[in-house]
N, C-alpha and C positions, 0 to 999 in steps of 0.2 A: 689907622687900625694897626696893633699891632701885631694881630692872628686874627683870623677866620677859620671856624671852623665847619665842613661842609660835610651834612650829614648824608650820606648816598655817593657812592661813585658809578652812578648810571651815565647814559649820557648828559644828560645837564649839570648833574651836578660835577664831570668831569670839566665841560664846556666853561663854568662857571669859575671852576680851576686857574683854566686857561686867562682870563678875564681879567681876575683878581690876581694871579701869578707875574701877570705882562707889568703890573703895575706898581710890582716886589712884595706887593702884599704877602707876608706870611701864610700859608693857608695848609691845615691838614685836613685830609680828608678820611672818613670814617667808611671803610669797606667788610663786607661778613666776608667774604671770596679772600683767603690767602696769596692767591696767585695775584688778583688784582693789588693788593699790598706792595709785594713782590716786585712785582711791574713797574709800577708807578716807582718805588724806594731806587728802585736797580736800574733801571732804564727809562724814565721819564717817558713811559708810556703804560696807559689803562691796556690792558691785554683783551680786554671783552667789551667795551666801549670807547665809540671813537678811539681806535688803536692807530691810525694814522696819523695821529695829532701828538705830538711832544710838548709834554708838561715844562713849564718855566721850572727853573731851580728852586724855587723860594715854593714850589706842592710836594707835600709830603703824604704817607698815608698810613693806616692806623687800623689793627681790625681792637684796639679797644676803644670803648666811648671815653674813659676817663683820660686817654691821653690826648684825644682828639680836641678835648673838650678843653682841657686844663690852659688857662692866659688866656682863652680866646676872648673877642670883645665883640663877637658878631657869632648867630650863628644859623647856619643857612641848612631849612629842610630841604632837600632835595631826591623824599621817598617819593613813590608812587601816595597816593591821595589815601587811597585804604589802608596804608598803614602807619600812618602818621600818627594816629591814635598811640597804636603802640610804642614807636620810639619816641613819642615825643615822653611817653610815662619813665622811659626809662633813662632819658636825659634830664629828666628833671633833677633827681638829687644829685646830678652831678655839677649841676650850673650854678653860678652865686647870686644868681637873680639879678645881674647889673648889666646885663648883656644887650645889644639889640635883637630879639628872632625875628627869619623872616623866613617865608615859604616860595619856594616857585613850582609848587605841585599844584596839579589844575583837577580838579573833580567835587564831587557832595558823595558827604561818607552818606552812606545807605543807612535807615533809621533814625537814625539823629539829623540827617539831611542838612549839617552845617558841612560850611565851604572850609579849605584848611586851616585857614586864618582864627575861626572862629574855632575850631578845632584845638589849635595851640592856645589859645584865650582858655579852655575849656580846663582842658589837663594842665595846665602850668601856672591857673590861677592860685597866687599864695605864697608863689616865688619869681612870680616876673609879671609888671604889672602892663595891662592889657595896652598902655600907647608905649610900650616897650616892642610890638607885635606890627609888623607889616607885611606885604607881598611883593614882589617883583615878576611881571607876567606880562605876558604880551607877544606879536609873531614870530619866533624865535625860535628856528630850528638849529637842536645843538651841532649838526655835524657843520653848518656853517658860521654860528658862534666861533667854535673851536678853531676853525681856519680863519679867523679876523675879518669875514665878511662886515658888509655895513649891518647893523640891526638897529631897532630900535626898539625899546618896551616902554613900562612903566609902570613906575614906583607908587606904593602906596602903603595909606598904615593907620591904624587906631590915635595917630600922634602927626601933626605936621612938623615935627620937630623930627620923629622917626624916619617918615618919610624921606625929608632931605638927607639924614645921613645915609641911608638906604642907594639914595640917589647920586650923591658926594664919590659915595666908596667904589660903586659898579660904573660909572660914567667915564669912558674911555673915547678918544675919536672915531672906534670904527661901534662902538659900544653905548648909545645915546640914548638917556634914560629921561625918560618926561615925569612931572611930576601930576598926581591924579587922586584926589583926593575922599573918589567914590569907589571904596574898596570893598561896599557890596557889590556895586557896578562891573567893579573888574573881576571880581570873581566866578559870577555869573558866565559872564563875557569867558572866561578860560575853560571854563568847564561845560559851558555850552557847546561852542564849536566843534570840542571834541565828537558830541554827537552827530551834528550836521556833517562833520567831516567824514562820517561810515557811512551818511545818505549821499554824500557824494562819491566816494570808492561804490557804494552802491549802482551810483546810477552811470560814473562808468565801465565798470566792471560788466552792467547787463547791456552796454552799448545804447544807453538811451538817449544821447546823443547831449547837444551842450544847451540847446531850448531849457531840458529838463535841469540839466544844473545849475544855470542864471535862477531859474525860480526854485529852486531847491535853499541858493544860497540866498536870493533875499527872502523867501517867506523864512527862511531858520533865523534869517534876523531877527522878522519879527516876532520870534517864539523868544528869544532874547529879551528882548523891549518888554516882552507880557509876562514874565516870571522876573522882571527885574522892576517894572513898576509895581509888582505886589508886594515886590519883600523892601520897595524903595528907592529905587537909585534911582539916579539921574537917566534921563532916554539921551540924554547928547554921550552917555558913556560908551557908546554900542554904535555912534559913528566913529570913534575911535580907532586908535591900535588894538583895543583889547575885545573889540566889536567885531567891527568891519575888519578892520587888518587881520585880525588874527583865524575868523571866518577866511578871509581869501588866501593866506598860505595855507590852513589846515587843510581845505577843500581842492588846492591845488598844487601842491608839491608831493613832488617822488618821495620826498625826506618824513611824510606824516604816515607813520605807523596809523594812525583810526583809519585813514583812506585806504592803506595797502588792506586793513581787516574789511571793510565794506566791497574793496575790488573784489578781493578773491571771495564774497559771499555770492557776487555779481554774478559770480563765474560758477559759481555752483555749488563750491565748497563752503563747509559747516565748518562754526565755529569751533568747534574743539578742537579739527583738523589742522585751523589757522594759530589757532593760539598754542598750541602744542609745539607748535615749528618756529615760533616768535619767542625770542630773550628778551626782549621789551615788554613795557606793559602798555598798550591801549587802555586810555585810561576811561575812554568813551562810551567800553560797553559797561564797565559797572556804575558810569554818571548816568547811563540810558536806563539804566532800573533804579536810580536815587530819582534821577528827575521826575519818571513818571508816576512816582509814588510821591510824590510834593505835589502833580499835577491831580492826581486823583484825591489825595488830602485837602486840597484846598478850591478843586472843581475851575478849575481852569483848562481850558484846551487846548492842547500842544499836539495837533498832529502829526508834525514828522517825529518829534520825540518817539509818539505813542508809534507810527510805524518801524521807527527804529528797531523800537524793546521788542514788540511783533515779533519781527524777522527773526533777532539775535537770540528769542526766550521761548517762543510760542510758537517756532517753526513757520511762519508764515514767509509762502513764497515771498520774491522782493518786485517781481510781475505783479502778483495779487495785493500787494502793500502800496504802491504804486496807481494799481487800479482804482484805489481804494481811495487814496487821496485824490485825485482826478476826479473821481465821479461823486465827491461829496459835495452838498448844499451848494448851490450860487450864492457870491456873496460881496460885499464891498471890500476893495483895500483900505482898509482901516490900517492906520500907521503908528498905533497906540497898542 
C-alpha cells in the first residue's frame, strides 16, 4: 500500500493508525477538530482520543477530505455508523474508483436498516464497484489495539480477492486478522453486541448479579443467530470472533462505552444525562431502535433488543424490563 487513508480520528480510527503506521504504511488521517490536526502533525499524539498512544512517523492528519484522500489505495470508514451515509456522499467524487473501501463502524442505519457495508455499496455505487467494498470487525477495543495488545478480528468483503488484501495490509503479530467470508454474518454479529452490551452495563449497574448476565449473554446470542438466519448468514458465524468473541468483551470490559451507558442506566441515571457526559459514541443505543424496527417489520422476536429500546426510549424501568423478561412464556432452548 502505498497510502491509506483513514476517515475518523476517533478512537479506532486513531488505533488503526497505530496498526498500519507500525508497519510504515503511509496513512493520513481525515479529522473535523483542528486541534486534533494539530496534535497528531506536532506531536504524534490525538489530543482527544487515545491521547496516551504516540502515533508512528509515517500518520499524518488532514481536516481536508481531498488531501486525505489524494494517492490513497485503501480507504478506511472509521465514523460512527449514522453517519457514514453522509461522508461517504462526500468522499465520493473525490476518490478514483480504484481503491479498496472498508468500514470498521458496527451498527444498522435507522430506516434503511442496512449494516455499513451495505451502506457504502449504496452511495458509492457508480464509482467503486461493490467487491471493491469490505469490513474489518471483530473484539477489538481501541485503547488496547493502540498499546500493541494481542487482538484478533476479521476480515471480510463483497470480494475474496478484497478480503485478503484487507487481510494482507492490517495483519501484524500482535494484530491477527482471520479471514470470513459471511459479511452478512459479521455484520450482524458487530452491531448486535453492541446492544446486548447495555443489557449487560444494565444488569451490572442494577447489581443483578452474574446468573443474570451468563443468560443475558447467551440468550443475546441467540437473538444474533435469529436476525441473522433471516437476512442469511451462516449460524457458525456467531460462534466466532465476531459472535461470541466480540459478545464477551462488549459485555465485559471497563474499555466498552455501550456497558458504561447500561451501568450507569443500572444506577439510575437517564440517558441524556449519560450521553451528554460521553465524547464517544455508543453505537448500541441507536442499533437498539434500527434493530427493533427490523424486528417489528419482519415479526420476529427479539426480546432483550425489545427490552433494551424499552428502557433507553419508553422510560421503562430496567427492574420492570427485567421482570418482564423473566416472567415471559415457558419455553424450549431452541438454538436456531
Amino acid at each position: 500500500m502505498k497510502k491509506i487513508a483513514i476517515i475518523g480520528a476517533g478512537s479506532f480510527g486513531t488505533a488503526m493508525a497505530v496498526v498500519l503506521g507500525n508497519k510504515r504504511i503511509p496513512v493520513s488521517i481525515w479529522a473535523r477538530e483542528k486541534n486534533v490536526v494539530r496534535g497528531i502533525n506536532t506531536n504524534h499524539v490525538n489530543p482527544e482520543y487515545l491521547s496516551d498512544v504516540t502515533l508512528p512517523e509515517s500518520v499524518s492528519a488532514n481536516e481536508a477530505l481531498e488531501e486525505t484522500l489524494a494517492g490513497a489505495d485503501m480507504v478506511l470508514f472509521a465514523t460512527p455508523s449514522h453517519t457514514i451515509r453522509e461522508v461517504a456522499t462526500k468522499v465520493k467524487p473525490l476518490i478514483t474508483g480504484q481503491e479498496i473501501i472498508v468500514t470498521i463502524s458496527k451498527g444498522i442505519e435507522k430506516d434503511t436498516l442496512m449494516a455499513p457495508s451495505q451502506i457504502l455499496v449504496d452511495v458509492l455505487q457508480g464509482k467503486v464497484l461493490e467487491d471493491q467494498i469490505g469490513v474489518l470487525t471483530g473484539p477489538s477495543h481501541a485503547e488496547e489495539v493502540g498499546k500493541n495488545k494481542p487482538t484478533t478480528v476479521v476480515a471480510s468483503a463483497y470480494s475474496k480477492r478484497a478480503a485478503r488484501v484487507i487481510q494482507e495490509t492490517f495483519m501484524t503479530n500482535m494484530f491477527r486478522v482471520y479471514l470470513n467470508h459471511d459479511i452478512v454474518g459479521v455484520e450482524i454479529g458487530g452491531a448486535l453486541k453492541n446492544i446486548m452490551a447495555i443489557a449487560a452495563g444494565i444488569v451490572d449497574g442494577a447489581e443483578l448479579g452474574d446468573n443474570a448476565k451468563a443468560a443475558l449473554m447467551t440468550r443475546g446470542l441467540h437473538e444474533m443467530k435469529r436476525m441473522g438466519t433471516a437476512l442469511g448468514a451462516s449460524q457458525d458465524t456467531f460462534s466466532g470472533l465476531t459472535g461470541m468473541g466480540d459478545l464477551i468483551v462488549t459485555c465485559t470490559s471497563e474499555h466498552s462505552r455501550n456497558r458504561f451507558v447500561g451501568y450507569n442506566i443500572g444506577r439510575g441515571k437517564t440517558l441524556d444525562e449519560i450521553i451528554s457526559g460521553m465524547n464517544m459514541v455508543a453505537e448500541g443505543v441507536k442499533t437498539a431502535e434500527s434493530v427493533c424496527q427490523w424486528a417489528t417489520k419482519n415479526n420476529i422476536e427479539m426480546p432483550i433488543t425489545s427490552a433494551v429500546y424499552n428502557v433507553l426510549f419508553k422510560n421503562v424501568d430496567p427492574r420492570d424490563a427485567v421482570d418482564q423478561l423473566m416472567t415471559r412464556n415457558a419455553k424450549e432452548e431452541i438454538m436456531i
